[in-house]
C-alpha positions in Angstrom: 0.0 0.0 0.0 1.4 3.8 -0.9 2.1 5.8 1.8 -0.4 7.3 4.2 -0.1 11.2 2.8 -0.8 10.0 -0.6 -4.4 8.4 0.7 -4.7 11.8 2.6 -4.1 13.6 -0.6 -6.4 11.7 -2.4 -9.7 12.1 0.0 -8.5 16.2 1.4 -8.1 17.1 -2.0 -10.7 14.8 -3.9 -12.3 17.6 -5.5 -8.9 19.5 -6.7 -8.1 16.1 -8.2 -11.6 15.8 -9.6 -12.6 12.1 -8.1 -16.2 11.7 -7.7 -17.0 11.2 -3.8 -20.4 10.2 -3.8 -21.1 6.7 -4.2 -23.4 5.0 -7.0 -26.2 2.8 -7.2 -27.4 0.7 -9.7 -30.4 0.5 -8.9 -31.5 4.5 -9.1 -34.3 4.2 -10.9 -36.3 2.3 -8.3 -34.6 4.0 -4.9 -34.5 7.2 -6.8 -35.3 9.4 -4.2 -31.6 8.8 -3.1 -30.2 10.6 -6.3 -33.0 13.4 -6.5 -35.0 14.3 -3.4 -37.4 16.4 -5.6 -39.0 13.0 -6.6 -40.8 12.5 -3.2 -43.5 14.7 -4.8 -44.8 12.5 -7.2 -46.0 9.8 -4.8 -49.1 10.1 -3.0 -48.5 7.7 -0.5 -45.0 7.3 2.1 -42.3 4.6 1.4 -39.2 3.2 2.9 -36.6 1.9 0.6 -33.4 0.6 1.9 -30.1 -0.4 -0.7 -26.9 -2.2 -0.1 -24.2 -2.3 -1.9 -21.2 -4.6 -2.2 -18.6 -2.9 -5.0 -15.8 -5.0 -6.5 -16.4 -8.5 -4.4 -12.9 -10.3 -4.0 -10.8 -6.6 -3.8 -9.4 -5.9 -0.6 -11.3 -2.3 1.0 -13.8 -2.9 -1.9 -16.4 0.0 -1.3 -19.5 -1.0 0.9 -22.6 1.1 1.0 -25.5 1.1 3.1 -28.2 3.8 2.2 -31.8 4.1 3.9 -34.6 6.4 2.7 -38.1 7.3 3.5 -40.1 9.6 1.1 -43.8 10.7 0.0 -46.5 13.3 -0.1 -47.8 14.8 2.9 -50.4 17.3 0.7 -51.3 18.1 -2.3 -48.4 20.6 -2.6 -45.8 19.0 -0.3 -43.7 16.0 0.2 -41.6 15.5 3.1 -38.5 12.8 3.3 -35.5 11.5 4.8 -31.8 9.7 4.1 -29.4 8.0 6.4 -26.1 6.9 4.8 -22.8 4.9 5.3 -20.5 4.5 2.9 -16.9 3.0 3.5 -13.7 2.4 1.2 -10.7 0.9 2.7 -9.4 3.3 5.9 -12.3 5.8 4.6 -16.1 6.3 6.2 -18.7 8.5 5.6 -21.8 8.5 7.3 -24.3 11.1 7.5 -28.4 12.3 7.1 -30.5 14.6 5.5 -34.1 15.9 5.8 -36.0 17.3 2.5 -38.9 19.7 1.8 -40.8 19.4 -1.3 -42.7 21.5 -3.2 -45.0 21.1 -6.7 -47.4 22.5 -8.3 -49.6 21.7 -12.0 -48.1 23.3 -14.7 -50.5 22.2 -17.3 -53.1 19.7 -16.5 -50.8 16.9 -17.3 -47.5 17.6 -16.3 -46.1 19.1 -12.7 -43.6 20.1 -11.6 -41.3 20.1 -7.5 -38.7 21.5 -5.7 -36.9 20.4 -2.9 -34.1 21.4 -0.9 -32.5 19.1 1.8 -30.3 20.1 4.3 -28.1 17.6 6.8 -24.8 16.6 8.3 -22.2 14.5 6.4 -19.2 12.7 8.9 -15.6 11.5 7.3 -13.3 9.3 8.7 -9.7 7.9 8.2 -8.5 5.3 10.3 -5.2 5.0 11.2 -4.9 1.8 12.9 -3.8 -1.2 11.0 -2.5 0.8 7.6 0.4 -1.1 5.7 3.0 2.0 5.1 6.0 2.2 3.7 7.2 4.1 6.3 6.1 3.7 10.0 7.7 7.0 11.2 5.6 9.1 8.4 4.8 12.1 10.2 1.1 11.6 8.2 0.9 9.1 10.9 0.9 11.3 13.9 -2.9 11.5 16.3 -6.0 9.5 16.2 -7.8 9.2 13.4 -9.4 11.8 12.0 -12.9 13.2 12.2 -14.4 15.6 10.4 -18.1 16.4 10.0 -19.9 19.0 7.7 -23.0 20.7 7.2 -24.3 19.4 3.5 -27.7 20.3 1.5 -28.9 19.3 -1.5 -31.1 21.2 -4.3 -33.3 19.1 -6.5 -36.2 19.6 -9.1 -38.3 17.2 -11.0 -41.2 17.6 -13.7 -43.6 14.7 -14.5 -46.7 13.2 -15.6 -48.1 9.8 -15.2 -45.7 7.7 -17.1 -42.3 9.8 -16.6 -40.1 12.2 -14.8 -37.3 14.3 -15.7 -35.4 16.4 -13.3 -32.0 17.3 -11.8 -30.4 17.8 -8.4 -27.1 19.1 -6.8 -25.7 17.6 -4.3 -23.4 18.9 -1.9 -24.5 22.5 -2.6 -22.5 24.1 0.4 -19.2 22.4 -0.9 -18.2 22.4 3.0 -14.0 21.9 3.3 -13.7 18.9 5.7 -9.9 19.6 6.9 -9.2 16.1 7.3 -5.8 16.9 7.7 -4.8 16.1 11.4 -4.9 18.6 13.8 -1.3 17.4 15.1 0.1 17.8 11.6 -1.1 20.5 10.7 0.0 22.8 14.1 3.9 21.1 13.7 4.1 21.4 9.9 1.8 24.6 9.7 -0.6 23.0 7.0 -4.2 23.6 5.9 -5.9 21.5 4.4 -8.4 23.0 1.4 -10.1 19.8 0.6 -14.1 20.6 0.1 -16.9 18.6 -0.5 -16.9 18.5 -4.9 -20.4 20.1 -6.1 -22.1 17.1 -8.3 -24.9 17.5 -10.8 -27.3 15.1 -11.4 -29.4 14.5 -14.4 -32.8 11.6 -13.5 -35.3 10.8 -16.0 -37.4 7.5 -16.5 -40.6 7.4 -18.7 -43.0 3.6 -18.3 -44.4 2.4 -21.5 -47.7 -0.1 -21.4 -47.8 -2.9 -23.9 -50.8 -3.8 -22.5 -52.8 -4.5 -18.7 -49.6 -6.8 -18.2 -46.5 -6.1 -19.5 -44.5 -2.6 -19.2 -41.2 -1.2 -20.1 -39.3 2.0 -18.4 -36.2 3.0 -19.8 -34.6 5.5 -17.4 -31.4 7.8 -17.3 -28.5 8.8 -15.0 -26.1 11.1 -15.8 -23.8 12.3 -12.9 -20.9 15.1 -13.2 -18.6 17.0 -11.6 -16.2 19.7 -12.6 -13.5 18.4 -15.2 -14.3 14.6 -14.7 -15.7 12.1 -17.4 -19.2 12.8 -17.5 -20.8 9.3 -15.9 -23.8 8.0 -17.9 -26.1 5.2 -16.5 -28.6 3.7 -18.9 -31.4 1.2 -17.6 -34.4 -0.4 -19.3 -36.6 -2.5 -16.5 -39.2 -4.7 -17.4 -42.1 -5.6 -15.7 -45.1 -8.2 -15.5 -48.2 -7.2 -13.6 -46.0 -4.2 -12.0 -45.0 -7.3 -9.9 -41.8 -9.2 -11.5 -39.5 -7.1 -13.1 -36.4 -7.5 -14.4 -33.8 -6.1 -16.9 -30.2 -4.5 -17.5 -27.6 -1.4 -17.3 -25.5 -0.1 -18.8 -22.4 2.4 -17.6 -20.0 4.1 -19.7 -17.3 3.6 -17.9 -17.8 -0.6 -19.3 -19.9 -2.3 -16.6 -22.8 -3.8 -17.4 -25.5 -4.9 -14.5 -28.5 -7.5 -14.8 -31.5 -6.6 -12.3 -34.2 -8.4 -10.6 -37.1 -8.0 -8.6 -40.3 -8.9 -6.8 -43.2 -6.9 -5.7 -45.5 -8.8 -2.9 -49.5 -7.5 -2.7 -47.7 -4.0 -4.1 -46.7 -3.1 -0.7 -43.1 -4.7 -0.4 -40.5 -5.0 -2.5 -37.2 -6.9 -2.8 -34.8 -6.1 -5.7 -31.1 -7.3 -7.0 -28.9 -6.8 -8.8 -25.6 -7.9 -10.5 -23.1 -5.5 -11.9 -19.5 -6.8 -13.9 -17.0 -4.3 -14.5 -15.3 -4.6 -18.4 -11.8 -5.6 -17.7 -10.9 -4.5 -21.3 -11.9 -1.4 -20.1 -10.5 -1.0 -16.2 -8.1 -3.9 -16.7 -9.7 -6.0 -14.4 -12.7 -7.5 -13.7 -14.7 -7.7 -11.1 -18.4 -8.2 -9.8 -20.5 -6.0 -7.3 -24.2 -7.2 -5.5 -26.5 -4.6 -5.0 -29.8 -5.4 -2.8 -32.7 -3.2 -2.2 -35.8 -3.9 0.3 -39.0 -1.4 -0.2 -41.9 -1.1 1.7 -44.8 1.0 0.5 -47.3 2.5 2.8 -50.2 2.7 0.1 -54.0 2.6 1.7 -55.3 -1.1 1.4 -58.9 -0.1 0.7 -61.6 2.2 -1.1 -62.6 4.1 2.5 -58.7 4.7 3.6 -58.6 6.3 0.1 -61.7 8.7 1.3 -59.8 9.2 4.0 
Protein backbone atom coordinates (compact mmCIF):
# COMPACT_ATOMS: atom_id res chain seq x y z
CA UNK A 1 0.00 0.00 0.00
CA UNK A 2 1.44 3.80 -0.87
CA UNK A 3 2.09 5.81 1.85
CA UNK A 4 -0.38 7.32 4.20
CA UNK A 5 -0.08 11.22 2.84
CA UNK A 6 -0.77 10.03 -0.61
CA UNK A 7 -4.41 8.36 0.69
CA UNK A 8 -4.74 11.79 2.62
CA UNK A 9 -4.10 13.62 -0.56
CA UNK A 10 -6.38 11.74 -2.43
CA UNK A 11 -9.68 12.14 0.02
CA UNK A 12 -8.50 16.22 1.38
CA UNK A 13 -8.08 17.13 -2.01
CA UNK A 14 -10.74 14.85 -3.91
CA UNK A 15 -12.30 17.63 -5.50
CA UNK A 16 -8.91 19.47 -6.71
CA UNK A 17 -8.12 16.14 -8.22
CA UNK A 18 -11.57 15.75 -9.63
CA UNK A 19 -12.62 12.15 -8.14
CA UNK A 20 -16.22 11.65 -7.69
CA UNK A 21 -16.97 11.16 -3.76
CA UNK A 22 -20.39 10.18 -3.77
CA UNK A 23 -21.15 6.74 -4.19
CA UNK A 24 -23.35 4.99 -7.00
CA UNK A 25 -26.25 2.81 -7.16
CA UNK A 26 -27.38 0.66 -9.65
CA UNK A 27 -30.44 0.48 -8.88
CA UNK A 28 -31.47 4.49 -9.12
CA UNK A 29 -34.29 4.20 -10.90
CA UNK A 30 -36.28 2.27 -8.27
CA UNK A 31 -34.57 4.05 -4.95
CA UNK A 32 -34.51 7.17 -6.82
CA UNK A 33 -35.28 9.45 -4.19
CA UNK A 34 -31.60 8.84 -3.12
CA UNK A 35 -30.21 10.60 -6.33
CA UNK A 36 -33.03 13.43 -6.54
CA UNK A 37 -34.97 14.32 -3.37
CA UNK A 38 -37.40 16.35 -5.61
CA UNK A 39 -38.97 12.99 -6.65
CA UNK A 40 -40.83 12.50 -3.22
CA UNK A 41 -43.49 14.73 -4.85
CA UNK A 42 -44.76 12.48 -7.16
CA UNK A 43 -45.96 9.85 -4.78
CA UNK A 44 -49.06 10.06 -3.01
CA UNK A 45 -48.45 7.75 -0.47
CA UNK A 46 -44.97 7.33 2.06
CA UNK A 47 -42.27 4.57 1.37
CA UNK A 48 -39.18 3.23 2.92
CA UNK A 49 -36.60 1.87 0.56
CA UNK A 50 -33.39 0.64 1.85
CA UNK A 51 -30.06 -0.40 -0.66
CA UNK A 52 -26.88 -2.23 -0.11
CA UNK A 53 -24.24 -2.25 -1.85
CA UNK A 54 -21.19 -4.64 -2.18
CA UNK A 55 -18.63 -2.87 -5.04
CA UNK A 56 -15.79 -5.02 -6.50
CA UNK A 57 -16.38 -8.48 -4.40
CA UNK A 58 -12.92 -10.25 -4.04
CA UNK A 59 -10.79 -6.57 -3.78
CA UNK A 60 -9.37 -5.87 -0.60
CA UNK A 61 -11.25 -2.34 0.95
CA UNK A 62 -13.84 -2.93 -1.86
CA UNK A 63 -16.42 0.04 -1.33
CA UNK A 64 -19.47 -1.03 0.86
CA UNK A 65 -22.58 1.10 1.00
CA UNK A 66 -25.50 1.06 3.07
CA UNK A 67 -28.17 3.81 2.23
CA UNK A 68 -31.78 4.07 3.92
CA UNK A 69 -34.58 6.39 2.74
CA UNK A 70 -38.07 7.26 3.49
CA UNK A 71 -40.06 9.57 1.13
CA UNK A 72 -43.82 10.66 -0.02
CA UNK A 73 -46.54 13.27 -0.06
CA UNK A 74 -47.78 14.78 2.93
CA UNK A 75 -50.38 17.34 0.68
CA UNK A 76 -51.30 18.07 -2.29
CA UNK A 77 -48.44 20.58 -2.58
CA UNK A 78 -45.82 19.03 -0.31
CA UNK A 79 -43.71 16.04 0.18
CA UNK A 80 -41.56 15.49 3.11
CA UNK A 81 -38.50 12.81 3.27
CA UNK A 82 -35.53 11.48 4.83
CA UNK A 83 -31.83 9.74 4.09
CA UNK A 84 -29.36 8.04 6.44
CA UNK A 85 -26.12 6.95 4.76
CA UNK A 86 -22.78 4.91 5.32
CA UNK A 87 -20.45 4.50 2.87
CA UNK A 88 -16.87 2.95 3.53
CA UNK A 89 -13.67 2.40 1.21
CA UNK A 90 -10.68 0.92 2.71
CA UNK A 91 -9.40 3.28 5.87
CA UNK A 92 -12.27 5.80 4.58
CA UNK A 93 -16.13 6.27 6.20
CA UNK A 94 -18.72 8.52 5.61
CA UNK A 95 -21.81 8.49 7.27
CA UNK A 96 -24.30 11.13 7.46
CA UNK A 97 -28.37 12.28 7.13
CA UNK A 98 -30.54 14.63 5.47
CA UNK A 99 -34.13 15.87 5.77
CA UNK A 100 -36.01 17.28 2.48
CA UNK A 101 -38.87 19.72 1.83
CA UNK A 102 -40.83 19.41 -1.27
CA UNK A 103 -42.68 21.50 -3.17
CA UNK A 104 -44.97 21.10 -6.66
CA UNK A 105 -47.41 22.51 -8.33
CA UNK A 106 -49.62 21.72 -11.99
CA UNK A 107 -48.05 23.28 -14.73
CA UNK A 108 -50.48 22.20 -17.27
CA UNK A 109 -53.15 19.71 -16.51
CA UNK A 110 -50.76 16.90 -17.26
CA UNK A 111 -47.52 17.62 -16.29
CA UNK A 112 -46.10 19.11 -12.65
CA UNK A 113 -43.61 20.12 -11.63
CA UNK A 114 -41.32 20.15 -7.53
CA UNK A 115 -38.73 21.51 -5.75
CA UNK A 116 -36.93 20.41 -2.89
CA UNK A 117 -34.07 21.37 -0.87
CA UNK A 118 -32.48 19.10 1.79
CA UNK A 119 -30.35 20.13 4.30
CA UNK A 120 -28.13 17.60 6.78
CA UNK A 121 -24.77 16.63 8.28
CA UNK A 122 -22.17 14.55 6.41
CA UNK A 123 -19.17 12.74 8.91
CA UNK A 124 -15.58 11.46 7.35
CA UNK A 125 -13.32 9.33 8.71
CA UNK A 126 -9.68 7.94 8.19
CA UNK A 127 -8.50 5.31 10.30
CA UNK A 128 -5.15 5.00 11.15
CA UNK A 129 -4.88 1.80 12.89
CA UNK A 130 -3.77 -1.18 11.05
CA UNK A 131 -2.53 0.85 7.65
CA UNK A 132 0.43 -1.07 5.73
CA UNK A 133 2.98 1.98 5.09
CA UNK A 134 5.98 2.21 3.74
CA UNK A 135 7.22 4.05 6.27
CA UNK A 136 6.14 3.71 10.00
CA UNK A 137 7.71 7.01 11.20
CA UNK A 138 5.57 9.11 8.36
CA UNK A 139 4.81 12.10 10.23
CA UNK A 140 1.06 11.62 8.19
CA UNK A 141 0.92 9.10 10.87
CA UNK A 142 0.92 11.33 13.90
CA UNK A 143 -2.86 11.45 16.27
CA UNK A 144 -6.01 9.49 16.15
CA UNK A 145 -7.76 9.19 13.37
CA UNK A 146 -9.38 11.84 11.99
CA UNK A 147 -12.85 13.16 12.18
CA UNK A 148 -14.44 15.55 10.42
CA UNK A 149 -18.07 16.37 9.97
CA UNK A 150 -19.95 18.99 7.70
CA UNK A 151 -23.00 20.66 7.17
CA UNK A 152 -24.26 19.42 3.47
CA UNK A 153 -27.70 20.33 1.46
CA UNK A 154 -28.87 19.30 -1.46
CA UNK A 155 -31.15 21.17 -4.28
CA UNK A 156 -33.29 19.14 -6.47
CA UNK A 157 -36.21 19.56 -9.06
CA UNK A 158 -38.32 17.20 -11.03
CA UNK A 159 -41.17 17.59 -13.75
CA UNK A 160 -43.56 14.68 -14.48
CA UNK A 161 -46.72 13.21 -15.56
CA UNK A 162 -48.12 9.82 -15.19
CA UNK A 163 -45.74 7.69 -17.08
CA UNK A 164 -42.34 9.79 -16.63
CA UNK A 165 -40.15 12.16 -14.77
CA UNK A 166 -37.29 14.32 -15.68
CA UNK A 167 -35.41 16.41 -13.34
CA UNK A 168 -31.97 17.34 -11.77
CA UNK A 169 -30.39 17.79 -8.35
CA UNK A 170 -27.11 19.13 -6.83
CA UNK A 171 -25.67 17.55 -4.34
CA UNK A 172 -23.36 18.87 -1.93
CA UNK A 173 -24.52 22.48 -2.64
CA UNK A 174 -22.48 24.05 0.37
CA UNK A 175 -19.15 22.37 -0.91
CA UNK A 176 -18.18 22.36 3.03
CA UNK A 177 -13.99 21.87 3.35
CA UNK A 178 -13.72 18.93 5.70
CA UNK A 179 -9.89 19.59 6.86
CA UNK A 180 -9.18 16.14 7.26
CA UNK A 181 -5.84 16.92 7.71
CA UNK A 182 -4.82 16.12 11.42
CA UNK A 183 -4.89 18.55 13.77
CA UNK A 184 -1.33 17.42 15.06
CA UNK A 185 0.11 17.82 11.65
CA UNK A 186 -1.10 20.48 10.70
CA UNK A 187 0.03 22.80 14.07
CA UNK A 188 3.86 21.13 13.66
CA UNK A 189 4.07 21.39 9.92
CA UNK A 190 1.75 24.58 9.70
CA UNK A 191 -0.57 22.97 7.04
CA UNK A 192 -4.19 23.58 5.95
CA UNK A 193 -5.92 21.51 4.36
CA UNK A 194 -8.37 22.96 1.37
CA UNK A 195 -10.12 19.81 0.64
CA UNK A 196 -14.12 20.58 0.13
CA UNK A 197 -16.94 18.56 -0.53
CA UNK A 198 -16.87 18.49 -4.86
CA UNK A 199 -20.38 20.10 -6.07
CA UNK A 200 -22.09 17.11 -8.33
CA UNK A 201 -24.88 17.54 -10.75
CA UNK A 202 -27.25 15.13 -11.37
CA UNK A 203 -29.44 14.54 -14.43
CA UNK A 204 -32.77 11.63 -13.52
CA UNK A 205 -35.29 10.80 -16.03
CA UNK A 206 -37.40 7.53 -16.52
CA UNK A 207 -40.62 7.35 -18.73
CA UNK A 208 -42.96 3.62 -18.32
CA UNK A 209 -44.40 2.36 -21.51
CA UNK A 210 -47.73 -0.13 -21.38
CA UNK A 211 -47.83 -2.87 -23.87
CA UNK A 212 -50.80 -3.79 -22.47
CA UNK A 213 -52.75 -4.49 -18.73
CA UNK A 214 -49.58 -6.79 -18.16
CA UNK A 215 -46.53 -6.06 -19.48
CA UNK A 216 -44.51 -2.61 -19.16
CA UNK A 217 -41.20 -1.22 -20.13
CA UNK A 218 -39.34 2.02 -18.43
CA UNK A 219 -36.19 3.05 -19.82
CA UNK A 220 -34.64 5.50 -17.37
CA UNK A 221 -31.36 7.77 -17.31
CA UNK A 222 -28.49 8.76 -14.98
CA UNK A 223 -26.14 11.07 -15.83
CA UNK A 224 -23.79 12.31 -12.90
CA UNK A 225 -20.93 15.12 -13.16
CA UNK A 226 -18.61 16.99 -11.58
CA UNK A 227 -16.24 19.70 -12.64
CA UNK A 228 -13.46 18.40 -15.18
CA UNK A 229 -14.28 14.60 -14.68
CA UNK A 230 -15.69 12.09 -17.42
CA UNK A 231 -19.22 12.78 -17.51
CA UNK A 232 -20.81 9.35 -15.88
CA UNK A 233 -23.80 8.04 -17.88
CA UNK A 234 -26.09 5.21 -16.52
CA UNK A 235 -28.60 3.73 -18.87
CA UNK A 236 -31.40 1.21 -17.56
CA UNK A 237 -34.44 -0.41 -19.31
CA UNK A 238 -36.61 -2.52 -16.50
CA UNK A 239 -39.20 -4.66 -17.42
CA UNK A 240 -42.10 -5.64 -15.74
CA UNK A 241 -45.12 -8.17 -15.46
CA UNK A 242 -48.15 -7.25 -13.56
CA UNK A 243 -45.96 -4.23 -12.03
CA UNK A 244 -45.03 -7.33 -9.88
CA UNK A 245 -41.81 -9.18 -11.48
CA UNK A 246 -39.51 -7.09 -13.09
CA UNK A 247 -36.44 -7.51 -14.36
CA UNK A 248 -33.75 -6.08 -16.92
CA UNK A 249 -30.18 -4.46 -17.48
CA UNK A 250 -27.59 -1.38 -17.34
CA UNK A 251 -25.47 -0.13 -18.78
CA UNK A 252 -22.42 2.37 -17.63
CA UNK A 253 -20.00 4.11 -19.69
CA UNK A 254 -17.31 3.64 -17.86
CA UNK A 255 -17.80 -0.62 -19.31
CA UNK A 256 -19.87 -2.30 -16.58
CA UNK A 257 -22.84 -3.82 -17.36
CA UNK A 258 -25.51 -4.90 -14.54
CA UNK A 259 -28.54 -7.52 -14.81
CA UNK A 260 -31.49 -6.57 -12.27
CA UNK A 261 -34.20 -8.37 -10.59
CA UNK A 262 -37.08 -8.01 -8.57
CA UNK A 263 -40.32 -8.93 -6.75
CA UNK A 264 -43.18 -6.91 -5.69
CA UNK A 265 -45.51 -8.79 -2.92
CA UNK A 266 -49.45 -7.48 -2.71
CA UNK A 267 -47.70 -4.01 -4.14
CA UNK A 268 -46.69 -3.06 -0.69
CA UNK A 269 -43.06 -4.74 -0.39
CA UNK A 270 -40.51 -5.04 -2.49
CA UNK A 271 -37.17 -6.93 -2.85
CA UNK A 272 -34.76 -6.07 -5.75
CA UNK A 273 -31.12 -7.29 -6.96
CA UNK A 274 -28.87 -6.77 -8.79
CA UNK A 275 -25.64 -7.94 -10.53
CA UNK A 276 -23.07 -5.53 -11.95
CA UNK A 277 -19.52 -6.79 -13.94
CA UNK A 278 -16.97 -4.31 -14.50
CA UNK A 279 -15.26 -4.58 -18.42
CA UNK A 280 -11.78 -5.57 -17.75
CA UNK A 281 -10.87 -4.52 -21.27
CA UNK A 282 -11.86 -1.37 -20.13
CA UNK A 283 -10.54 -1.03 -16.24
CA UNK A 284 -8.13 -3.86 -16.68
CA UNK A 285 -9.74 -6.00 -14.35
CA UNK A 286 -12.66 -7.50 -13.70
CA UNK A 287 -14.74 -7.67 -11.09
CA UNK A 288 -18.43 -8.22 -9.76
CA UNK A 289 -20.53 -5.97 -7.31
CA UNK A 290 -24.16 -7.16 -5.52
CA UNK A 291 -26.49 -4.61 -4.98
CA UNK A 292 -29.83 -5.42 -2.81
CA UNK A 293 -32.72 -3.23 -2.24
CA UNK A 294 -35.84 -3.89 0.26
CA UNK A 295 -38.95 -1.43 -0.16
CA UNK A 296 -41.92 -1.15 1.74
CA UNK A 297 -44.82 1.01 0.51
CA UNK A 298 -47.26 2.47 2.76
CA UNK A 299 -50.20 2.67 0.09
CA UNK A 300 -54.04 2.61 1.66
CA UNK A 301 -55.32 -1.06 1.40
CA UNK A 302 -58.94 -0.07 0.66
CA UNK A 303 -61.56 2.23 -1.14
CA UNK A 304 -62.56 4.07 2.55
CA UNK A 305 -58.67 4.72 3.56
CA UNK A 306 -58.58 6.26 0.12
CA UNK A 307 -61.72 8.66 1.26
CA UNK A 308 -59.80 9.23 3.99
Amino acid sequence: MKKISILIIAICFGGMLKAQQLPQITQYMINNYAVNPAVAGMYDYYQVKTTIRNQWVGITDAPRTTVLSIYGRKSKNVGLGGLVFNDQAGPTSRIGGSASYTYSFAMTRAVKMSFALSGGFTQFKITKQGLNVLDDNDYLLLGNDVVRSAPDATFGFNMYGDKWYFGAAIPQLLSANLNLMDDDYARIYNEVSEGSLARHFYVLGAYKHDFNPFWSIEPSVLLKSVEAAPLQADFGVKTSYDDKLWFGMGYRNNGEVAALLGYSIQERFMIGYSYDVLNSDMSGYGSASHEFMIGIRFVAANESEIMK
